[in-house]
C-alpha positions, 0 to 999 in steps of 0.5 A: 500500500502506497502512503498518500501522507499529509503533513499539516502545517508543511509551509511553516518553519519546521514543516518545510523541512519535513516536507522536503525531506520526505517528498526527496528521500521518498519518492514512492509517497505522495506528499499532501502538503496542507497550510493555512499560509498564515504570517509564519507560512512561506511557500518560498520555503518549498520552492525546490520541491514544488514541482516534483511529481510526488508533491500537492500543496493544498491552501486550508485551515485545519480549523475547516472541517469541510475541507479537512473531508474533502482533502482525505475523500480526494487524496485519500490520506493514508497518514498524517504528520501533524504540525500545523499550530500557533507557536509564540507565546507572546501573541498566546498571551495577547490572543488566546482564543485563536490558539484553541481554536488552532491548536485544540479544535483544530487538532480534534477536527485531524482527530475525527477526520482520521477515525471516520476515514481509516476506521474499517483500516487502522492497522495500516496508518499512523496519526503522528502528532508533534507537539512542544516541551513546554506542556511539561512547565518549568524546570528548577535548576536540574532535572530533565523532562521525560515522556512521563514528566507530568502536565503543568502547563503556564502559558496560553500556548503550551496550554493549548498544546497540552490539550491537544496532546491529551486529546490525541491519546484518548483517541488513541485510547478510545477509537483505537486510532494509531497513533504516535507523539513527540515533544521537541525543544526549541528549534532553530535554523533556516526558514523560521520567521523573525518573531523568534528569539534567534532571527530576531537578534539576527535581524535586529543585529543586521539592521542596527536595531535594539535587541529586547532580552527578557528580564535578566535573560538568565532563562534556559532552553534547550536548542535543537537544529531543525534539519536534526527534528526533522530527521527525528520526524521522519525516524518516529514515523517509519520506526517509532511504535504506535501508542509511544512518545519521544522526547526530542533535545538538543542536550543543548542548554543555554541562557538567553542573554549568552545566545545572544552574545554569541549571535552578536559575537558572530555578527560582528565578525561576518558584518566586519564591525568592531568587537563588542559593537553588536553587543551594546544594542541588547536591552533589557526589557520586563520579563513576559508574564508566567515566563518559564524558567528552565526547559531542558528535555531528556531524549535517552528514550529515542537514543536507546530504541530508534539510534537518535541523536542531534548531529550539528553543534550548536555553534556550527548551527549558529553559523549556518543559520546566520548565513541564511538569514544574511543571504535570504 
């Protein structure tokens, strides 16, 4: 059996890499490719992979259950890697409800489209939901988040993630659909859009404009290259077991404020500035309300049983993600 695999969300900044990376690598699947084209949304993203025969891009919101049933009745969905969602804090903080609406209705709506369409069937699918570290809370000073870290959610957005990953499992526990999770941490590289903590500084730093540091900048992410996600993606859904749940980490923490530094440190020498010039753009700025501390993410469970782990350096990353944003 052929896979017809829709992956939402597939224009956005960790979709276009997964897009790419199947509709290349598999040739024998067909790609349907759904996204809303929202702010965060670029089909300059895909633009190598459009004409390959094996590829469909579809305009929709995952919020439009008409769609939804025509998209499956037409493409004959086989498989879904689901990333389409609203993901920055701050506007969950401003406008709330849009990230319900997105994240939880939308996400139910995959759900119910899966279950109607593949229930005589299920064996020969996968609904494979991508979700976020920040459903665990905040950590303190150690510890990591595992796959049985309990729910604490802070924020509008990692509330609204949350429900939707709870909604996933009691599908799966109540309509036997297959399903399979991941919670990822921070991603960066090529293609994200500049409300992020990475582009922005970048951006800022290019355009000689001041650089907002929440706080003190002494909170703590964990940093994965989002060509490494990807790849984990595509490891989960061809090897992961149906039912299970892998954390996704870059083993890689810093606090904001020395990122930031190293950005400008970087940035100075690429843009031929003097030493420490980036630098004196940064500025404090007050905290952003309920911020969480610390996320780092234990991703020992993928490691021993799929053979995942991050490959690029953080620094290398840097490098190479400063390179596209100062040549796109």
């Amino acid at each position: 059996m052929s896979k017809r695999i829709l992956i939402t969300g597939g224009a956005g900044f960790i979709g276009s890499h997964v897009v790419r990376l199947f509709v290349t690598k598999y040739p024998q699947y067909e790609i349907i490719n759904l996204d809303a084209l929202t702010y965060a949304g670029n089909l300059e993203n895909l633009r190598d992979v459009e004409g390959a025969n094996n590829y469909k891009f579809v305009k929709g919101n995952i919020c439009d259950i008409e769609l939804l049933n025509k998209v499956f009745d037409d493409e004959k969905i086989t498989d879904i890697i689901h990333l389409a969602a609203e993901s920055h804090v701050d506007r969950s903080i401003s406008d709330p409800l849009s990230f319900v609406n997105t994240n939880v209705l939308g996400t139910v709506n995959l759900l119910n489209c899966a279950v109607a369409n593949w229930k005589n069937n299920f064996p020969n699918h996968v609904f494979y939901h991508i979700s976020t570290d920040e459903v665990f809370g905040s950590l303190g000073e150690k510890g990591y988040f595992t796959e049985t870290t309990p729910y604490d959610p802070k924020s509008p957005y990692s509330a609204s993630k949350a429900s939707s990953d709870h909604f996933v499992r009691a599908y799966a526990n109540t309509y036997n659909l297959p399903i399979k999770m991941s919670n990822c941490s921070n991603n960066y590289g090529p293609n994200q859009f500049p409300e992020k903590l990475i582009p922005l500084m970048i951006y800022n730093i290019k355009n000689k404009k001041p650089l907002p540091v929440y706080g003190k900048g002494d909170n703590i992410r964990d940093w994965l290259y989002v060509e490494d996600h990807a790849k984990a993606i595509e490891l989960i859904f061809h090897e992961g077991k149906l039912g299970e749940t892998y954390n996704v980490g870059g083993f890689n923490e810093w606090k904001n404020i020395d990122i930031v530094n190293l950005i400008c440190d970087i940035m100075d020498k690429k843009l031929e500035r003097k030493t420490g010039e980036s630098s004196k753009l940064i500025s404090f700025v007050q905290d952003r309300a309920g911020h969480d501390h610390r996320y780092a993410i234990d991703s020992s469970k993928i490691k021993a049983e799929l053979g995942w782990e991050p490959q690029l350096k953080f620094k290398e990353g840097i490098e190479l993600t400063i390179d596209w944003y100062l040549n796109n």
